[in-house]
C-alpha positions as CSV (number, residue, x, y, z in Angstrom):
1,X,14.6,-14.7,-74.8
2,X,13.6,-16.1,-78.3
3,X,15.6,-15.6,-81.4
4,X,13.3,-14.8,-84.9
5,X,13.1,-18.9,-85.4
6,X,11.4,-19.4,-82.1
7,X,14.3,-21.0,-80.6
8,X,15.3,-19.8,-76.5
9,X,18.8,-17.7,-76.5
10,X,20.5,-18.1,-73.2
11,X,19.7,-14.7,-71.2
12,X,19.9,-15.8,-67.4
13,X,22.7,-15.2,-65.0
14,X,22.1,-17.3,-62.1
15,X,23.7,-16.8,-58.4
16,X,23.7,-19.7,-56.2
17,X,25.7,-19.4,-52.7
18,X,26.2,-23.2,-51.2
19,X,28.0,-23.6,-48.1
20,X,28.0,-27.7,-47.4
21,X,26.0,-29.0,-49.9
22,X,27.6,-32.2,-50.7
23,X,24.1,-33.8,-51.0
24,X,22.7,-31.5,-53.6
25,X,25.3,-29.7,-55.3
26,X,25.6,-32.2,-58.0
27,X,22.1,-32.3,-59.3
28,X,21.4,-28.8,-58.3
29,X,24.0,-27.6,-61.2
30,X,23.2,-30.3,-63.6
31,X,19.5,-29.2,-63.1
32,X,20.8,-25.4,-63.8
33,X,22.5,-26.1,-66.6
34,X,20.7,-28.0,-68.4
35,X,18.0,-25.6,-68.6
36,X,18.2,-23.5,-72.0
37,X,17.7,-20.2,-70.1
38,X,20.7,-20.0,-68.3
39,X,23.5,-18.5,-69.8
40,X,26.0,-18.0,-66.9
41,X,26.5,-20.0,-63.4
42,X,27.7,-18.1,-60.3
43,X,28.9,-20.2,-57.5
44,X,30.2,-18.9,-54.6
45,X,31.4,-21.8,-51.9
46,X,30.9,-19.9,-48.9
47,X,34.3,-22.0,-47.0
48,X,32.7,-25.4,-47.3
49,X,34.0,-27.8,-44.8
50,X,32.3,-31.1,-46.8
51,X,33.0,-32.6,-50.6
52,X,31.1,-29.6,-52.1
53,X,34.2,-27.7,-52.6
54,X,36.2,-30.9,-54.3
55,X,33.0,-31.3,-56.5
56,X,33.7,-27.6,-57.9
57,X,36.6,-28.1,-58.9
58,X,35.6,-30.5,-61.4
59,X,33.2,-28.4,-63.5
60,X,34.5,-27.3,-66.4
61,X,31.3,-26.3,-68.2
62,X,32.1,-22.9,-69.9
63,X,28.9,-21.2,-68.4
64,X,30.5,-22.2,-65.1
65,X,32.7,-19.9,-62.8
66,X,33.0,-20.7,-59.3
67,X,34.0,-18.3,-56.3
68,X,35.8,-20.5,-52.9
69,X,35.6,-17.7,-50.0
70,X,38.0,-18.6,-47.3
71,X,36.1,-17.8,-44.4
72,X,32.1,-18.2,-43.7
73,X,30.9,-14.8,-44.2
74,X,27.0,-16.0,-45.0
75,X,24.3,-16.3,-48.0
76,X,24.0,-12.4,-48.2
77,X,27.7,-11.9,-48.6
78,X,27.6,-14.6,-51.2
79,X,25.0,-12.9,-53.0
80,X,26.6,-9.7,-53.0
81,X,29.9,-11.0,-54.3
82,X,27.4,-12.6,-57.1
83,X,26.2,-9.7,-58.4
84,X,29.2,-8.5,-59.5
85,X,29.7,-11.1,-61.8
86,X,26.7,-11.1,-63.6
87,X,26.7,-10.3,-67.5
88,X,23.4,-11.6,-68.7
89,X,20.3,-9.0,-69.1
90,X,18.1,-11.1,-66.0
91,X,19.7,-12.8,-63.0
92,X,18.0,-15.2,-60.4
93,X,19.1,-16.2,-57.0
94,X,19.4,-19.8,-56.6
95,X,19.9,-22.4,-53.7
96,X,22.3,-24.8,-54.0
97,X,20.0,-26.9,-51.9
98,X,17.5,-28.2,-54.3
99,X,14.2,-27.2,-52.3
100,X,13.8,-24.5,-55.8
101,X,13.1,-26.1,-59.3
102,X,15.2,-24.5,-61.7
103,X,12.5,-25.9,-64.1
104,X,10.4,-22.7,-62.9
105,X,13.0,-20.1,-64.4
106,X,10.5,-19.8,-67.5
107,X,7.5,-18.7,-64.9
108,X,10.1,-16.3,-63.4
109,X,10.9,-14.8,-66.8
110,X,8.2,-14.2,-68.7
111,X,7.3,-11.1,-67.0
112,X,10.5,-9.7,-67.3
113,X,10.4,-11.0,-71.0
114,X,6.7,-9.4,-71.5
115,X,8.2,-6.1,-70.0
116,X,5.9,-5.9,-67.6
117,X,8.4,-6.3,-64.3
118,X,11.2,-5.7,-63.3
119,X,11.8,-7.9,-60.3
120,X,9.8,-11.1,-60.1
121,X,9.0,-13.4,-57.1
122,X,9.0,-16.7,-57.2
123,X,6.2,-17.4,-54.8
124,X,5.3,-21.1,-52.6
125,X,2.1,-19.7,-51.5
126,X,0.1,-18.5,-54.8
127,X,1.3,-22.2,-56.6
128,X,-1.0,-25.3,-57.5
129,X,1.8,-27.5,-58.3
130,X,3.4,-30.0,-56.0
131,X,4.8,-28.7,-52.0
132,X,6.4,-31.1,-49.8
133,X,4.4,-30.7,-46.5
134,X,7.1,-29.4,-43.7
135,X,6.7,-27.2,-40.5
136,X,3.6,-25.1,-39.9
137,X,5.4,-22.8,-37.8
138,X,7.4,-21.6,-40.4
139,X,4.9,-21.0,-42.7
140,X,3.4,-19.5,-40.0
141,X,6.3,-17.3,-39.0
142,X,6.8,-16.8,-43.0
143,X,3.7,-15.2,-43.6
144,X,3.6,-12.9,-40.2
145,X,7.4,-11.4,-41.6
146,X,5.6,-10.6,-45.1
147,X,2.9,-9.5,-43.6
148,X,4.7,-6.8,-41.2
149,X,7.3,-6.4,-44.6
150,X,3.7,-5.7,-46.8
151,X,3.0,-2.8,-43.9
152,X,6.2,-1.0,-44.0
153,X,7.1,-0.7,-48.1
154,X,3.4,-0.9,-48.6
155,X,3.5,-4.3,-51.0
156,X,1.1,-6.6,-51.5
157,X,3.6,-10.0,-51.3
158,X,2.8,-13.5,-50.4
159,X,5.7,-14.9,-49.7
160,X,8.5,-11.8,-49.2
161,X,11.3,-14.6,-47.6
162,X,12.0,-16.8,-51.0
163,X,14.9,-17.5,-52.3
164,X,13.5,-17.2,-56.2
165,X,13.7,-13.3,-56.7
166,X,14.6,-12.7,-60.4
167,X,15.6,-8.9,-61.8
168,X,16.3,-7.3,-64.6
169,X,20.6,-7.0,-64.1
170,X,19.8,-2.9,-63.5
171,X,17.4,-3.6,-60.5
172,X,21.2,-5.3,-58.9
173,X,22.7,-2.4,-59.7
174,X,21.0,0.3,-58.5
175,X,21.2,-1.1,-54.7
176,X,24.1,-2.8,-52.6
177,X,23.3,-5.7,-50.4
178,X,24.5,-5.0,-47.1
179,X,23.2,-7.8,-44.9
180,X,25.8,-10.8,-45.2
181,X,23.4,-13.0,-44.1
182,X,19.6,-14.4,-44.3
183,X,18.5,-10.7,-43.5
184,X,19.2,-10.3,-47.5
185,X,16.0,-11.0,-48.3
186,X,13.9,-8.5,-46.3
187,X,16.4,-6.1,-47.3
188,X,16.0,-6.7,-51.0
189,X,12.7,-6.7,-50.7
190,X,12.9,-2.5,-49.1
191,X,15.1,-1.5,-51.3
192,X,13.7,-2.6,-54.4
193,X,10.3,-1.0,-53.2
194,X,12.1,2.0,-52.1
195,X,13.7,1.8,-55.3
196,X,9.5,2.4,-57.4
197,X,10.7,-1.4,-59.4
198,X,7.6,-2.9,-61.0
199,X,7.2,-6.3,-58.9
200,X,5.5,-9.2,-60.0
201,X,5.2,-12.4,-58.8
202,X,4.3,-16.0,-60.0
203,X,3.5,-19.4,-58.2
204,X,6.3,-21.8,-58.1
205,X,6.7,-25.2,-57.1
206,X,8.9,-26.0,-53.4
207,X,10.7,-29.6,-52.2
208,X,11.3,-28.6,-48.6
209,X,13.8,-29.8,-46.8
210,X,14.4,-31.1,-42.6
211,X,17.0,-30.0,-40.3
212,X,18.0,-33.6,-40.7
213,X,18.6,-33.5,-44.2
214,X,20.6,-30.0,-43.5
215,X,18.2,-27.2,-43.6
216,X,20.0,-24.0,-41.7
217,X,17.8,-21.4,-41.2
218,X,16.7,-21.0,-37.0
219,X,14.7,-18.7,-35.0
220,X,17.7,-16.6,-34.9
221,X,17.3,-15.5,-38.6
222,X,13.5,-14.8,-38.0
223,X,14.2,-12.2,-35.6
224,X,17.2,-10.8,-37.7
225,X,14.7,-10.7,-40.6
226,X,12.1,-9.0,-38.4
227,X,15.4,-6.6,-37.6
228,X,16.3,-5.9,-41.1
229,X,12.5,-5.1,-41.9
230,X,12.2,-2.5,-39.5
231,X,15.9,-1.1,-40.1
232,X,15.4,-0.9,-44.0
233,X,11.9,0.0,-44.3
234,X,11.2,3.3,-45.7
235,X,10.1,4.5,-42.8
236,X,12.8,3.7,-40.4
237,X,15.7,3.7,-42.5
238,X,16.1,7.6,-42.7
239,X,19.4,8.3,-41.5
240,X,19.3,12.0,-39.7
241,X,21.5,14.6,-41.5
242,X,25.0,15.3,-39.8
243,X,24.8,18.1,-38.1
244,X,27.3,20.4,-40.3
245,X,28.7,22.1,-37.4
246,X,29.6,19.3,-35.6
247,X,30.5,16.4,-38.3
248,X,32.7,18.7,-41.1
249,X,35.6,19.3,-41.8
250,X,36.8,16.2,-39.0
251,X,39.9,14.3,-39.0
252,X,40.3,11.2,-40.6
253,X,39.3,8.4,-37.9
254,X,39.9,4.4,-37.5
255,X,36.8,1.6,-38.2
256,X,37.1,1.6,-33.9
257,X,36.3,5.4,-33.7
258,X,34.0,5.2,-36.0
259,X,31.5,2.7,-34.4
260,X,32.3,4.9,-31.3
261,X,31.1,7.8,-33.4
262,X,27.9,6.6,-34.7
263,X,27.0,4.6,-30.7
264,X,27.4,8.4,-29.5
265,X,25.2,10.1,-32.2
266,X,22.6,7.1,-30.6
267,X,23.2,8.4,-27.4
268,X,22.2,12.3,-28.0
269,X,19.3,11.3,-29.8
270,X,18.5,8.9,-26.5
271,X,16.9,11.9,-24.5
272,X,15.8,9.8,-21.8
273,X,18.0,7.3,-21.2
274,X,20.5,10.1,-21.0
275,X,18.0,12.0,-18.7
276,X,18.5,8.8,-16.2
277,X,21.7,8.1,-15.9
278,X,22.0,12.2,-14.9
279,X,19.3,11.7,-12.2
280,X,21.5,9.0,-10.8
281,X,24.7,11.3,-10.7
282,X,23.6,14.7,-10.3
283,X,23.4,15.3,-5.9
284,X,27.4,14.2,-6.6
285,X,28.9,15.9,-9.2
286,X,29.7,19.4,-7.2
287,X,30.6,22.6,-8.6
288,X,33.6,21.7,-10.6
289,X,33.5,18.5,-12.9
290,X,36.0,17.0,-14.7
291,X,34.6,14.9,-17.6
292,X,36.7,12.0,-18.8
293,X,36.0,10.4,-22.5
294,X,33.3,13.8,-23.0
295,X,32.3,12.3,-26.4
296,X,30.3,14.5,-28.6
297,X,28.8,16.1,-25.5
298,X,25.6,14.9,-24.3
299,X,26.5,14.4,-20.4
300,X,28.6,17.7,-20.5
301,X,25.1,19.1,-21.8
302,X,23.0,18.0,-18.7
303,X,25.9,18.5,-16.1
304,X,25.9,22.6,-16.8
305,X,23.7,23.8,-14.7
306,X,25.5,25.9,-12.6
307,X,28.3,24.0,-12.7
308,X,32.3,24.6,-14.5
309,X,32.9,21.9,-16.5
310,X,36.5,20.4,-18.0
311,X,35.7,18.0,-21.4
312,X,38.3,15.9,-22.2
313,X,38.6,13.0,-24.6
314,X,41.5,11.8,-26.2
315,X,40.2,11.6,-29.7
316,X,41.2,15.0,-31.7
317,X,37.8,14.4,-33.7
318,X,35.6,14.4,-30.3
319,X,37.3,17.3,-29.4
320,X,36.8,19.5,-32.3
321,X,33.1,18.1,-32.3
322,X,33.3,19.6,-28.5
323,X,34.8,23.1,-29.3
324,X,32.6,23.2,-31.9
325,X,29.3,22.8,-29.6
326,X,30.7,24.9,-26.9
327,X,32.6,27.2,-28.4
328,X,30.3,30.0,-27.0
329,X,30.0,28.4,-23.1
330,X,32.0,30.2,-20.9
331,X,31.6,27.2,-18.5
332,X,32.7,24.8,-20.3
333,X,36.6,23.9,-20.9
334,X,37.8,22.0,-23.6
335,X,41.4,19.3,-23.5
336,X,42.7,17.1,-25.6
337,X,43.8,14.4,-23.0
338,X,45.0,11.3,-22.3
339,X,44.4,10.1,-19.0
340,X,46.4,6.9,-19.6
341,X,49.5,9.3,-18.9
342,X,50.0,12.0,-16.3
343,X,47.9,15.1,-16.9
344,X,47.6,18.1,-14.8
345,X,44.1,20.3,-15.8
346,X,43.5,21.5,-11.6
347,X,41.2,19.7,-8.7
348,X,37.9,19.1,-9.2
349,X,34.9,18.3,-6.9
350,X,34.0,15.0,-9.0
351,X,35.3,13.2,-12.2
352,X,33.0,11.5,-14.9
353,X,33.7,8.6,-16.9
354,X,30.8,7.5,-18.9
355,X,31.3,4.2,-21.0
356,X,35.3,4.8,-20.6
357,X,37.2,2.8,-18.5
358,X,36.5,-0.4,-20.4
359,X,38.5,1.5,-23.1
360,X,41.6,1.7,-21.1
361,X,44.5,-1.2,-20.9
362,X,45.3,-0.1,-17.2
363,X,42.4,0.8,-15.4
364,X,43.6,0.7,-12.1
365,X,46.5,3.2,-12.5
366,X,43.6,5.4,-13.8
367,X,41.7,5.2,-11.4
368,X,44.7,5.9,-8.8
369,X,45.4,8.9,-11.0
370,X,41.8,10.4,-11.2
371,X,41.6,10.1,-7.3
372,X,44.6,12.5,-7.0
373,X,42.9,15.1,-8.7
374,X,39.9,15.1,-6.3
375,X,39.8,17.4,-3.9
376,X,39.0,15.5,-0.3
377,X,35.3,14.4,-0.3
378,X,35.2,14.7,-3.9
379,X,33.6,11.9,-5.9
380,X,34.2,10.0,-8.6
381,X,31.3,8.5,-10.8
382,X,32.3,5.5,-13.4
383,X,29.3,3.9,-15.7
384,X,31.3,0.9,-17.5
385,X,29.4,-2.4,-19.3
386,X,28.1,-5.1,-17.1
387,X,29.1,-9.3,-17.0
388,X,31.8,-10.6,-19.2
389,X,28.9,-12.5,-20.5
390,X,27.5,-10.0,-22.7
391,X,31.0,-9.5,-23.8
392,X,30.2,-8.9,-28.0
393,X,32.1,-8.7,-31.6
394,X,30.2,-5.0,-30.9
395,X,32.5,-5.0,-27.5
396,X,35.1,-5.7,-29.6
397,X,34.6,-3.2,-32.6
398,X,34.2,-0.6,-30.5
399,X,37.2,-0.8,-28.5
400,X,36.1,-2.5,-25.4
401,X,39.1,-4.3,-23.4
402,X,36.8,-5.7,-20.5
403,X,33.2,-5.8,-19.0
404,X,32.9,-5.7,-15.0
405,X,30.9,-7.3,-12.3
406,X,30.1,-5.4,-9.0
407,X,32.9,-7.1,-6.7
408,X,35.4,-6.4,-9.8
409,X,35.1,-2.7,-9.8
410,X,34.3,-2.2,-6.3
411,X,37.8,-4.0,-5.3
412,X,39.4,-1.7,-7.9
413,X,37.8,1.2,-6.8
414,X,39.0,0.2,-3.1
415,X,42.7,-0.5,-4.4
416,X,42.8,2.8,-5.9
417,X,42.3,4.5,-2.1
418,X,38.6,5.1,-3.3
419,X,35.6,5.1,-0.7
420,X,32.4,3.0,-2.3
421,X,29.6,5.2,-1.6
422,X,27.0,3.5,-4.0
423,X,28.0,0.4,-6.8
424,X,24.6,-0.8,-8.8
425,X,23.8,-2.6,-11.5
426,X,21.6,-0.5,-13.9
427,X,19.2,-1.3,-16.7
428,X,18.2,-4.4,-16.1
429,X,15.9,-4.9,-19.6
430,X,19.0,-3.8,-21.3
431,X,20.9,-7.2,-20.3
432,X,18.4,-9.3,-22.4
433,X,18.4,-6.8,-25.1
434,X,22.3,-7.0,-25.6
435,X,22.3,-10.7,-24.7
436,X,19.8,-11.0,-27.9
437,X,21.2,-8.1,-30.6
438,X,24.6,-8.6,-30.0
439,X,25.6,-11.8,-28.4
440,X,23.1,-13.9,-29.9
441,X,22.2,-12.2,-33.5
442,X,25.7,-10.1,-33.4
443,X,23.8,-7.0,-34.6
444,X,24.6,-3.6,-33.8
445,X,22.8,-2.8,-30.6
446,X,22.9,0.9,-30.8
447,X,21.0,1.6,-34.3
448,X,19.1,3.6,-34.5
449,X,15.7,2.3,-34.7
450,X,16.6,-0.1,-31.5
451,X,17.9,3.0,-29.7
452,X,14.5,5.1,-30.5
453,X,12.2,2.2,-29.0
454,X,14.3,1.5,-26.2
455,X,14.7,5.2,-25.2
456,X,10.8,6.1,-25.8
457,X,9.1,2.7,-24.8
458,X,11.2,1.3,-22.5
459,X,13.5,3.5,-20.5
460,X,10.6,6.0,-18.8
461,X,8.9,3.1,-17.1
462,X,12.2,1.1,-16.4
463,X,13.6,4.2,-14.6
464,X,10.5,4.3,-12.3
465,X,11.0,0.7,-11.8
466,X,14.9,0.8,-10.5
467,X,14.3,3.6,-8.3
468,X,12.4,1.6,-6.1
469,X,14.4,-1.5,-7.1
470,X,18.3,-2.2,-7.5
471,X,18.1,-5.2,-10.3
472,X,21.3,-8.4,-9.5
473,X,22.1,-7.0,-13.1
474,X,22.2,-5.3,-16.2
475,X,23.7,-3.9,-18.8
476,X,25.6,-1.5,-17.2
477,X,27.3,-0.9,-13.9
478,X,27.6,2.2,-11.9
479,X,30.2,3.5,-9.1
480,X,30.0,6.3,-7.5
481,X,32.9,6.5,-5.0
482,X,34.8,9.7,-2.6
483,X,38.0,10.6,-1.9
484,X,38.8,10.7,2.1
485,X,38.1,14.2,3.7
């Protein structure tokens, strides 16, 4: 911005996460400030464990203010903590790692200046000027992210994954960053497209850095960037309505129940993987069913034909989501019910737990408890997480106390005066799925865009494939056990 004399006011806010940065943080400030554009400094020490944190503390440049998070939370959680502070009419992300030359902020602003954009993009790609020569594989894996990014906001980028993205201080406003790490950018990049923002970009110069002189980003962040792509895009990131009679007027529920709730809106929309895990239970469910943990009701759906059915679950939400959806089935029975403490609802031919017994502190004593209101030869049929192993922050959120290997729940089933009539391992492509999204990335694993391609490319041919085939493992593990005639 340029005052009636020529001369350059001050009208950049500039955001620069660090985390470690002991090497650069000194000359990558210096280098910020002393360029006349920059009218206000944003750092945000991400819990750094080297001298970067000891070297804030000695700014004392006006222009300066300085954020010290006290855990590790990640460059997009910096970023969004950033934002808030802005109070300049432009703001730029910056590195605190040197690799972007704060000497390019005038390329980044004169569009914005011109009023011709309203987000800029600092590109490495369209530059002439000097590149340090670094991997080709991440250029090459750089290029195939924009490109896929390019298909789904329908963009014409060249380089969608740099850290020089420059907007007018509206553009931040008008969208919250919800990735708290390097999916940020893709994610930026959607919702400033979904947004209609006039984009520009301009060439910029880039001094790369090695893994040896502390570069972080790893093939993990590629595939959460190809992640936050496809969940963001304006094509996938349409959220279906709640369904009014099934969603209002509910009680007020915990974080826990709530990642419950949205994993079993996933699940009805998951036709077929649903339609599997009936086939496998169906020739022993009997007459009379008593479903444990019913949820919102997809398995009570399938299990009605011909049959009486008993929902319980011990969340009042579920259950008024259940009356709701069967308030006009005569075969269906609804209960609020606890069956960590003695209940009495009749006998029953078989009992269903579906994804609840790895909820429960004392499974045992369930177990022992569901068996006693079996009638003799009646079965009981238990789906619960497989391996330890793939135990998750997910497992966590969502209330899991345990995950189970085949010996571990057929002892307990045994110890509970249970028969073993069949104990498999099921979904065996599922394993390496959660093992990736949620033990390795720590990504929800039942969004829904993962749910929609799992269920329609994956689970029809993987069904035909464990009929014929019982897997050594996968995601989940199923019992079906009987009571002694």
């Amino acid at each position: 911005m340029f005052s009636a004399m020529g001369s350059i006011q001050p009208c950049l806010s500039v955001v620069m996460p660090c985390f470690n940065e002991e090497a650069t943080i000194k000359s990558i400030v210096s280098r910020v400030l002393a360029s006349p554009h920059a009218g206000q400094l944003v750092i945000i020490d991400d819990a750094s464990t080297d001298g970067t944190a000891h070297f804030l503390k000695t700014l004392t440049d006006p222009r300066v203010l300085v954020i010290t998070q006290a855990e590790n939370r990640g460059k997009g959680a910096a970023v969004r903590i950033g934002f808030t502070k802005v109070s300049l009419p432009y703001v730029v992300i910056q590195d605190a790692d040197g690799e972007y030359d704060p000497n390019d902020y005038p390329l980044l602003l004169a569009p914005l200046l011109e009023g011709k954009a309203d987000v800029v993009y600092g590109s490495r790609f369209l530059s002439s000027g000097a590149h340090r020569v670094l991997y080709f594989w991440h250029s090459v894996g750089n290029r195939i992210l924009t490109t896929i990014s390019n298909i789904l906001t329908n963009l014409n980028l060249t380089d969608m994954e740099t850290c020089y993205k420059a907007f007018r201080r509206e553009v931040i406003s008008s969208f919250e960053i919800e990735e708290s790490r390097f999916g940020l950018e893709p994610e930026i990049t959607a919702k400033v497209a979904r947004g209609g923002w006039r984009i520009y970009e301009v060439g910029i110069s880039y001094a790369g850095r090695t893994y040896a002189e502390g570069k972080k980003i790893g093939w993990k962040d590629g595939l959460r960037a190809l992640y936050c792509i496809l969940k963001y895009s304006p094509i996938f990131s349409r959220r279906p309505k709640p369904n009014s009679d099934r969603r209002e007027l509910l009680p007020e529920f915990n974080s826990a129940d709530e990642e419950l709730a949205a994993s079993l809106e996933s699940l009805d929309r998951a036709k077929n993987y649903a339609g599997w895990m009936y086939s496998m239970i169906e020739a022993f469910l009997g007459k009379e069913v008593l479903e444990i943990g019913a949820g919102h009701g997809t398995f009570t759906d399938l299990m009605l034909d011909g049959r009486s059915i008993t929902a319980t679950d011990l969340s009042p939400r579920c259950v008024d989501i259940l009356e709701k959806r069967f308030h006009d089935t005569l075969q269906v029975q609804v209960e609020l019910c606890d069956v960590s403490t003695d209940f009495d609802l009749g006998l029953f031919d078989s009992a269903v737990m579906i994804n609840v017994l790895e909820h429960l502190d004392e499974d045992l004593e369930v177990l022992t408890r569901i068996r006693d209101v079996l009638r003799p030869g009646g079965h009981l049929i238990v789906l619960v997480p497989a391996f330890e192993s793939l135990y998750s922050e997910f497992d966590r959120k969502v209330g899991h106390r345990r995950r189970y290997r085949r010996a571990t729940l057929g002892a307990l089933s045994e110890r509970a005066g249970l028969l073993n009539v069949k104990l498999k391992y099921v979904n065996s492509i599922g394993f390496f799925a959660w093992w990736i999204l949620a033990k390795q990335l720590r990504l929800t694993p039942t969004q829904g865009i993962v749910v929609k391609i799992f269920d329609m490319a994956i689970v029809p041919p993987l069904r035909g494939i464990e009929s014929r085939w019982s897997p050594p493992f996968g995601q989940s593990l199923l019992l079906i056990a009987k009571v002694p005639e």
